[in-house]
N, C-alpha and C positions, 0 to 999 in steps of 0.2 A: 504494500500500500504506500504511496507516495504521503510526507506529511508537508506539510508549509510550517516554517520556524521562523517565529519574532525574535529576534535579538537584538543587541549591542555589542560591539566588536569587543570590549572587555568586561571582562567578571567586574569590575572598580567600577563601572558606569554605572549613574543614576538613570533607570530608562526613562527618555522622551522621544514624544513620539518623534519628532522631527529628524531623528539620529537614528531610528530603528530601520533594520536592516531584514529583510526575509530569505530565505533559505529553501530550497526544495528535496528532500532527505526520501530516501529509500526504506522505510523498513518495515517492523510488524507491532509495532505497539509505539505510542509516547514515549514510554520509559526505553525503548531501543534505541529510538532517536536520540535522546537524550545521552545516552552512554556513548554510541557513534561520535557524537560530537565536543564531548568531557574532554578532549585531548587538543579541542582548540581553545576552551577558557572562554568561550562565549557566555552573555548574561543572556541567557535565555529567558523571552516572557513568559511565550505562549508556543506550544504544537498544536498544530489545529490539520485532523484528516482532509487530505482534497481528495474527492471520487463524482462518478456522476457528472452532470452538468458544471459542478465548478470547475473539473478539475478539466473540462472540457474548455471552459473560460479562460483559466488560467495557461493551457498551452497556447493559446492564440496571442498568450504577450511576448513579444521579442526576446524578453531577458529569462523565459524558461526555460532552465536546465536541472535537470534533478541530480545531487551530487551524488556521487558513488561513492560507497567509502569499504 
């Protein structure tokens, strides 16, 4: 299942929104994503599942890449 990740490039950041950055992760659960990504130090806000019509949305934006890890 592909997830969408709200972040901030460092664990120290206060999150706003205006600095939040999003991510497109590979895996089987929130908490997978989560470990997956434990070894970049990101402040993670939010995993939110994309399937269905969003996720059909969401590949129609330029900058969709779902990361491999």
């Amino acid at each position: 299942m592909i997830f969408k990740v709200y972040y901030q490039e460092s664990i120290k950041e206060v999150p706003v929104r205006e600095k939040t950055k999003t991510v497109y992760v590979d895996g089987d659960s929130p908490k997978d994503v989560r470990t997956k990504l434990a070894d970049k130090h990101y402040n993670i806000e939010l995993v939110v599942p994309v399937e269905g019509d969003y996720l059909e949305y969401e590949k129609r934006n330029e900058d969709f890449k779902v990361l491999e890890i």
